[in-house]
C-alpha positions in Angstrom: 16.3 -7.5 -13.9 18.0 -4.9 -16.7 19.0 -2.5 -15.7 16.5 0.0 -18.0 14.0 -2.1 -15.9 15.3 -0.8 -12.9 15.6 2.7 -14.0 11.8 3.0 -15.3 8.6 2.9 -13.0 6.5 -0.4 -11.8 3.7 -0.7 -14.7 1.6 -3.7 -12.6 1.2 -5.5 -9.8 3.4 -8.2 -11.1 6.3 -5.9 -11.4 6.1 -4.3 -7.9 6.1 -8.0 -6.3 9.8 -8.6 -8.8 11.4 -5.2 -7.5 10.4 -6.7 -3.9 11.4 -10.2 -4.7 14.6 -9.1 -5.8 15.8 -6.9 -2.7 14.7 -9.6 -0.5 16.7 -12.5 -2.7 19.9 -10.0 -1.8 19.3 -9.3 1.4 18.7 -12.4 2.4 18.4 -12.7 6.6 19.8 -9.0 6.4 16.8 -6.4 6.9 15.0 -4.6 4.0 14.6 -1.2 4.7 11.8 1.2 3.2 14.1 3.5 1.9 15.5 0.6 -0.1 12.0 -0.2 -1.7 11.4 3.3 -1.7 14.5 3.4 -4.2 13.5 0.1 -5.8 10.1 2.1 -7.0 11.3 5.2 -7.8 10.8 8.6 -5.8 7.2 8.7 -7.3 6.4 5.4 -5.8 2.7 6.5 -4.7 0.8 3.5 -6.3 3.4 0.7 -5.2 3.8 2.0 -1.8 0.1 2.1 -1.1 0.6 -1.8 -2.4 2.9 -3.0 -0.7 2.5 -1.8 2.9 -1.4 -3.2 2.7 0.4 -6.4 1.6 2.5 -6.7 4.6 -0.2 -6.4 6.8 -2.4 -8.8 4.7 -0.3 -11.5 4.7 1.0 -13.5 8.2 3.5 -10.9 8.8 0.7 -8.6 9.6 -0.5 -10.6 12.6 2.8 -9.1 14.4 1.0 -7.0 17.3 1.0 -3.1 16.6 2.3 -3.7 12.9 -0.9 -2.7 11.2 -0.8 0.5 13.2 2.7 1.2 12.6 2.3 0.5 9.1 -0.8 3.1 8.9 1.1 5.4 10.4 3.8 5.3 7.3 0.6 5.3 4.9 -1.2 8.5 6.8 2.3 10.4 6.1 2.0 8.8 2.5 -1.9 9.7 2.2 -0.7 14.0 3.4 2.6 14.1 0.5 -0.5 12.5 -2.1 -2.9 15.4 -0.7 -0.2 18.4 -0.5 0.3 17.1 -4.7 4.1 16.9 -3.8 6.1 14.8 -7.3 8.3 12.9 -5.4 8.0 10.8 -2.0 9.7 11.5 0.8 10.4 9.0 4.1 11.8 10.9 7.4 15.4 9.1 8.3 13.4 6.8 11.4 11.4 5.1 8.7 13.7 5.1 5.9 15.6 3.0 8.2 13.0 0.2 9.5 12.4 -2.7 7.6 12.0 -6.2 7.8 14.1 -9.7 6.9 14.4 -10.4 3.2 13.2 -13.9 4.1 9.8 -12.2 5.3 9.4 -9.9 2.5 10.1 -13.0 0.3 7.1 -15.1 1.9 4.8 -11.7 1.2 5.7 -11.6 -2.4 4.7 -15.5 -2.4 1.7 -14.9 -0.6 0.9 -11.6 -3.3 1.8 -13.3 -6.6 -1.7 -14.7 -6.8 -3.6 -11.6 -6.0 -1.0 -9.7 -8.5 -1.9 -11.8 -11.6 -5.6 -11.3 -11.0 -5.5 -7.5 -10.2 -2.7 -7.4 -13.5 -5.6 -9.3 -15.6 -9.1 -7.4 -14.2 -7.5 -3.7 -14.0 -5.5 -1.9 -17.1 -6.2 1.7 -17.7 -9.8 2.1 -17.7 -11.3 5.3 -17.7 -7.6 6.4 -16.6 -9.0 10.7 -16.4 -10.3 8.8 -12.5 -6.7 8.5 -12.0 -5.8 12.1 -12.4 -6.1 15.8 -11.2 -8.3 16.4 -8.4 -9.1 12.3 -7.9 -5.5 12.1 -6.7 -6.5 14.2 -3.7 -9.7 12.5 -3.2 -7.9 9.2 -3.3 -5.2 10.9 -0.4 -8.1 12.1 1.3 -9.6 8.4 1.5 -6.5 7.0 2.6 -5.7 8.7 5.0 -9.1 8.3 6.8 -9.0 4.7 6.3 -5.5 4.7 8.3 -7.4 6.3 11.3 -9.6 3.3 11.4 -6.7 0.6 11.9 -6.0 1.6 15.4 -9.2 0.7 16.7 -9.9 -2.3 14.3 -6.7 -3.8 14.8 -8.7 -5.3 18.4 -10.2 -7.1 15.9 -8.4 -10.5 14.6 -8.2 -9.5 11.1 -10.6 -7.0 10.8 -7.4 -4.0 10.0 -7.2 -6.4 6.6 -10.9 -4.5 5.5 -9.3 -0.8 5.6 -5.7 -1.8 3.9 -7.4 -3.9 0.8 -9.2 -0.3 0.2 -6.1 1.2 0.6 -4.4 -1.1 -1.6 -6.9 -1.1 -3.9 -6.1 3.0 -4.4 -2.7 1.8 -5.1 -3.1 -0.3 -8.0 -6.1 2.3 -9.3 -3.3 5.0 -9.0 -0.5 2.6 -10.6 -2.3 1.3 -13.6 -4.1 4.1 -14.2 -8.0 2.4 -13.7 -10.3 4.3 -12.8 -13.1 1.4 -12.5 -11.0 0.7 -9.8 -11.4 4.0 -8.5 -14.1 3.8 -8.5 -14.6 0.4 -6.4 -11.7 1.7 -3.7 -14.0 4.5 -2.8 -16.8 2.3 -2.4 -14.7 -0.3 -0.2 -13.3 3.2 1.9 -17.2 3.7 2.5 -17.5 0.7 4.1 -14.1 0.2 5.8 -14.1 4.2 7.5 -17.9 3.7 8.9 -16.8 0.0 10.2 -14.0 1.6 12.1 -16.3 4.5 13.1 -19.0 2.1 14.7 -16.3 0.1 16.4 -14.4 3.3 18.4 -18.5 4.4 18.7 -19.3 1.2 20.4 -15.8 1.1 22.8 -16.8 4.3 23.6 -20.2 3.4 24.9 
């Protein structure tokens, strides 16, 4: 990748899943930490990083016990920086740090590449005044309620994956700048948040 590539933010889908490709062709059976995606998308790395954590947990990786909850965990902290407005993201030293192989982060790229190229086709910059001002915080507000309900889903083979394609869907709304999209993630939160809500209702009862 040049290195003006590098330098400049992830315009799609496609280009998120390089960055990612590339740090985990380097690293190799060394570990990938956030903080090195985190500076492989640029401090303002809202839309990618509300990618590419759903995409873990999507893909086999996520059926590691307690991973979807650790991973909503990073996504609620995300979800309260998106809300508060602040320009550049920020990861405490204890995340920054954790990680996985580059060999595992290599098979979730493989595993992404053919959701990338369809999001990359379907979503570009519709109605993009969604994407802005007070929808940010909406979208914040969304996602960080849908990261309460992955606790109690995750007792659920597969059911955490309903809450983190919302989730991801905010990303790739808030990366390309599609407010159609928008539009649809809110609708999918709908649905995910009362879903979660029922289930902790019913292990309640």
């Amino acid at each position: 990748m040049a290195e003006n590539e590098k330098s400049g933010d992830p315009q799609s889908v496609g280009d998120v899943l390089d960055r990612l490709q590339e740090l985990g062709d380097d690293a190799g059976g060394d570990k990938v930490r956030l903080g090195d995606m985190l500076e492989a998308m640029g401090h303002r790395a809202y839309g990618p990083f509300l990618i590419v954590l759903p995409m873990i947990e999507i893909s086999p990786v996520g059926g590691i016990p307690g991973l979807p909850t650790a991973l909503a965990a990073v996504l609620a902290l995300l979800a309260i920086q998106l809300v508060l407005g602040r320009e550049h993201l920020w990861l405490p030293g204890f995340l920054a740090n954790r990680g996985m192989k580059g060999g595992n982060l290599q098979k979730v790229v493989e595993k992404g590449r053919p959701i990338a190229r369809r999001m990359d086709k379907w979503f570009h910059g519709r109605m993009p005044a969604l994407t802005k001002g007070p929808m940010v915080k909406v979208a914040g507000v969304a996602v960080l309620l849908l990261c309460l309900t992955v606790p109690p889903l995750e007792l659920l083979p597969f059911a955490s994956t309903a809450p983190m394609a919302a989730i991801m869907a905010f990303g790739i709304a808030l990366l390309v700048r599609d407010g159609v999209l928008m539009i649809v993630a809110c609708a999918l939160s709908v649905g995910a948040v009362a879903l979660g809500a029922g289930l902790f209702v019913s292990k309640q009862g």
